[in-house]
C-alpha positions as semicolon CSV with decimal commas, in nm:
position;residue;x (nm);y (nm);z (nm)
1;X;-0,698;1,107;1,379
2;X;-0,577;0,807;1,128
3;X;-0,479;0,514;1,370
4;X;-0,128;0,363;1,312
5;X;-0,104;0,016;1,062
6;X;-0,014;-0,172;1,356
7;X;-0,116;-0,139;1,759
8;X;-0,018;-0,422;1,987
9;X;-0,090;-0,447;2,365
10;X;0,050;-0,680;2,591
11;X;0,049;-0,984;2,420
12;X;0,113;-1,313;2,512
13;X;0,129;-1,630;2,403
14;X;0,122;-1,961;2,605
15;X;0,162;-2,345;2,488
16;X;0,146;-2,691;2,683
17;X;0,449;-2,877;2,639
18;X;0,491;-3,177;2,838
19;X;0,286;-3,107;3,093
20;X;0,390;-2,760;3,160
21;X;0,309;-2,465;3,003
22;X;0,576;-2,228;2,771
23;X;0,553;-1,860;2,762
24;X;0,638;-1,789;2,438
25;X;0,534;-1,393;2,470
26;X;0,527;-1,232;2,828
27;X;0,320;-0,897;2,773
28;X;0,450;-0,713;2,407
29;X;0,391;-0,427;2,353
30;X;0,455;-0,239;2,015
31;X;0,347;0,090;1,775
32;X;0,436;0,104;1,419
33;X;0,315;0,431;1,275
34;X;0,303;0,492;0,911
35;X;0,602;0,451;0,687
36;X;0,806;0,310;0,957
37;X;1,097;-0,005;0,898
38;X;1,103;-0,226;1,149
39;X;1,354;-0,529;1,222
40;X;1,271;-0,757;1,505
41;X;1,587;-0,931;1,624
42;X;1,683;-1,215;1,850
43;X;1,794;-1,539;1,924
44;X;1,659;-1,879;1,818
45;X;1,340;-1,916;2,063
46;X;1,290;-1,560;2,171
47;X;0,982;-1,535;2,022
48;X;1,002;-1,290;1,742
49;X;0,828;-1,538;1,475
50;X;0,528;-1,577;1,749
51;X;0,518;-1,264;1,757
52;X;0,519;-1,252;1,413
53;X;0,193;-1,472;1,379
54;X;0,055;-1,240;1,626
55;X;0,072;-0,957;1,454
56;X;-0,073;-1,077;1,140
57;X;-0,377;-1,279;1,296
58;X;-0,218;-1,598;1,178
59;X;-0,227;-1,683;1,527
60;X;-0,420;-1,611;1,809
61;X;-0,322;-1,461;2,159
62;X;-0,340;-1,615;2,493
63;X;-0,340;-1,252;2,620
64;X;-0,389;-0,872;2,498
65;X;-0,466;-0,732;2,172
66;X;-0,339;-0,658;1,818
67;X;-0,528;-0,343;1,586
68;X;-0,434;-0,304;1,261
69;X;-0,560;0,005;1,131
70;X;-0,775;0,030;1,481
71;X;-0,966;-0,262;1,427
72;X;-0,923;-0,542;1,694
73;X;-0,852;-0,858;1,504
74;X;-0,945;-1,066;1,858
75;X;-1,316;-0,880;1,763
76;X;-1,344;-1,026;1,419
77;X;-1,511;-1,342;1,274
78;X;-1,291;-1,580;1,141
79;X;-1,409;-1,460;0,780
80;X;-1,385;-1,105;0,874
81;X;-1,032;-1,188;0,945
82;X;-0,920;-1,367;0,647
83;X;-1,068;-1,043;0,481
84;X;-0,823;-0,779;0,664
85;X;-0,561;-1,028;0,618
86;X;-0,625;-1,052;0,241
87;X;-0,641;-0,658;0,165
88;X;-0,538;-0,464;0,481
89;X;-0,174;-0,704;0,552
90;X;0,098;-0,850;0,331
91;X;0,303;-1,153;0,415
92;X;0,642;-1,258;0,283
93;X;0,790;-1,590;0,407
94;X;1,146;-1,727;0,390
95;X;1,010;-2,028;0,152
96;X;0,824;-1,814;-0,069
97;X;0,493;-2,006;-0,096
98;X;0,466;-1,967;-0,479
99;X;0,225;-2,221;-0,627
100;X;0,480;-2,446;-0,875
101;X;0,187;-2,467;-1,205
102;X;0,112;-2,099;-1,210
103;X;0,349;-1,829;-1,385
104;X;0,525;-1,556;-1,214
105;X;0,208;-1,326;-1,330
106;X;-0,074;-1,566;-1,206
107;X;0,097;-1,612;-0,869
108;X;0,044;-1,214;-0,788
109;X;-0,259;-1,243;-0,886
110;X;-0,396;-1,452;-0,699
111;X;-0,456;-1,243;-0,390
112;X;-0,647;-1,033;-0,619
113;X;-0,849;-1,262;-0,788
114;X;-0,960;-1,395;-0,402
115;X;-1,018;-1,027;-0,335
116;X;-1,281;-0,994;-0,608
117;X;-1,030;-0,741;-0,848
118;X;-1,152;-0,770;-1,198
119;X;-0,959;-0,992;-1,467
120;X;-0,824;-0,666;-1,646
121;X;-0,726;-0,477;-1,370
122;X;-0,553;-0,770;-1,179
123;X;-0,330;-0,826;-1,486
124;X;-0,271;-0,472;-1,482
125;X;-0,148;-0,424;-1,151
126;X;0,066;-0,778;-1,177
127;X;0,246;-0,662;-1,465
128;X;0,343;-0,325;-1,294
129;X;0,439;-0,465;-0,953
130;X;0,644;-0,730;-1,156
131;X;0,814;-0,452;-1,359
132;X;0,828;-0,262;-1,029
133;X;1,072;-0,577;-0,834
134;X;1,270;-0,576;-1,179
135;X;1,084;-0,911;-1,329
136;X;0,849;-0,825;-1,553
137;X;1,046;-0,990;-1,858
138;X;0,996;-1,317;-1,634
139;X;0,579;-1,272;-1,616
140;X;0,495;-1,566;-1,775
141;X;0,737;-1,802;-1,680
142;X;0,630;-2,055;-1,399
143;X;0,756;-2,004;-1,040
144;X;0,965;-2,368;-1,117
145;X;1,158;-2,211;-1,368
146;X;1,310;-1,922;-1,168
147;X;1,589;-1,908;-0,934
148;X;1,571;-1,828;-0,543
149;X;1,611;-1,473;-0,560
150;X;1,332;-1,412;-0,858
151;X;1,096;-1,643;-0,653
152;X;1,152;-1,394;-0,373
153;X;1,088;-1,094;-0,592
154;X;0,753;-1,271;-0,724
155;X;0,655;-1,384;-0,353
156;X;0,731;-0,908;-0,248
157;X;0,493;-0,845;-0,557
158;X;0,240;-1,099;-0,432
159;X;0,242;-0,914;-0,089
160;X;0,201;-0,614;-0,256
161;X;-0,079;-0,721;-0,472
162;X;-0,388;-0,595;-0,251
163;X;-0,237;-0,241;-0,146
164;X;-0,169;-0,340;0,217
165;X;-0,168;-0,094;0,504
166;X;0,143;-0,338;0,666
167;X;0,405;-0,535;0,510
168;X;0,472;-0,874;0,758
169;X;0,803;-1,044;0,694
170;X;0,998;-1,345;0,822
171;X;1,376;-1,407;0,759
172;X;1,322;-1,256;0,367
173;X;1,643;-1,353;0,286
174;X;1,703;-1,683;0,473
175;X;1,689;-1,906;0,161
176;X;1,913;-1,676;-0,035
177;X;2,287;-1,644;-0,077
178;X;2,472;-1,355;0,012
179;X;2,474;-1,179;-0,351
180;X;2,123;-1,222;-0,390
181;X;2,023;-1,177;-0,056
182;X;2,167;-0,807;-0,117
183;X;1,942;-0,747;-0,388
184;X;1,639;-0,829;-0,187
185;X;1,807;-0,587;0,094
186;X;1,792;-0,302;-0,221
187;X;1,423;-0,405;-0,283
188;X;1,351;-0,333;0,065
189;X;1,489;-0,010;0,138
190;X;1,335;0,077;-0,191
191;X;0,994;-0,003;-0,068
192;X;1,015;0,179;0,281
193;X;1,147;0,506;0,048
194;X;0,789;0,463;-0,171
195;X;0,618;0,435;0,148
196;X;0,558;0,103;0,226
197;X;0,526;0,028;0,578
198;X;0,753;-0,285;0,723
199;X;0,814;-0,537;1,002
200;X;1,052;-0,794;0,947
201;X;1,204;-1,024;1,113
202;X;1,538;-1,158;1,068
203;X;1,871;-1,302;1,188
204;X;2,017;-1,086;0,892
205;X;2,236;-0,825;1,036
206;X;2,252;-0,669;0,704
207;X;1,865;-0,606;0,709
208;X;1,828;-0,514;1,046
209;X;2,060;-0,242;1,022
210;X;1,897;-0,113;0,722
211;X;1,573;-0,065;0,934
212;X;1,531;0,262;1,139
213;X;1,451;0,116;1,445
214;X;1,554;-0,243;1,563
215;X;1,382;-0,380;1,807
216;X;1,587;-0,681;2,027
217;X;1,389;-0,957;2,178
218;X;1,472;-1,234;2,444
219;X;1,290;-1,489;2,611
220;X;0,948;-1,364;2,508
221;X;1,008;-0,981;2,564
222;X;1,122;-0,657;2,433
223;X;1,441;-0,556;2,568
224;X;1,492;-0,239;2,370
């Protein structure tokens, strides 16, 4: 039996602040099978970005466990990790994270060229998942020449880039204005209909309801 992209077991996550401690997670628990669309949803400070980090290994738990794929990321080395993170997860970020010098085409791949792809094929696949977010007449122009949106269609293609097993992402379309953040909302229903497997989180009602399951967090915890 294939194990689901994404396992997570009672998680938590706890900080000192001032002398106290903050429970930023109070035992989590969540299954995302294979071609799901999932929107995480919740106030400022309910803990759906730690959660967030959690689920991608950016960040470690003070409590339970996180499988992608059914390995245990808490069981990895910290270059074992960075492995699974480079070719089993992709992450897209509400700043986009596109390095300014490098064109549209060099930023995607990137990911690839850390993964050990060969020059040819890396162009290859760039210049299809460029065509594939509707930018491939933008390939070689540098990430400082294109507008929010385009950066945000460069920054899907880059998470793309490895053929992950889970796309991770965090308020997609919170840089973007309404027109353009509709676009994005297109791109992502597209990529759950190809297959693509998603968890985002946002404070987008738009996206959230174009998920098929929302999930509704408060003060560290699932509430449905």
């Amino acid at each position: 039996m294939i194990p689901p992209p994404l396992l997570a077991r009672e998680l938590r996550k706890d900080y000192p602040m001032n002398g106290e401690t903050v429970h930023a997670l109070r035992g989590v628990s969540l299954r995302v099978d294979a071609g799901d669309y999932v929107a995480i949803v919740g106030p400022s400070g309910s803990g759906k970005s730690t959660l967030l980090q959690l689920l991608g290994g950016i960040d470690a738990p003070s409590g339970g466990a996180v499988e992608i794929l059914g390995t245990r990321l808490g069981s990895l080395s910290d270059r074992e990790l960075t492995r699974l993170r480079l070719t089993r997860l992709g992450f897209i970020f509400q700043r986009f994270h596109l390095l300014p010098v490098l064109t549209a085409r060099e930023n995607v791949e990137l990911p690839m060229a850390e993964a050990g792809v060969a020059g040819r094929e890396r162009r290859a696949r760039a210049r299809e998942l460029l065509a594939y977010v509707g930018l491939d007449h933008r390939a070689d122009h540098r990430a400082t020449q294109l507008s929010g949106g385009e950066m945000q269609r460069v920054a899907i293609a880059r998470a793309l880039a490895n053929r992950p097993a889970l796309l991770l992402a965090d308020e997609p379309t919170g840089e973007l204005d309404a027109a353009t953040g509709h676009e994005i909302l297109a791109l992502f229903r597209q990529l759950n209909a190809d297959g693509t497997t998603l968890v985002v989180v946002t404070h987008d009602e738009r996206l959230a309801a174009e998920a098929g399951r929302i999930i509704h967090m408060l003060d560290g915890t699932i509430r449905d």
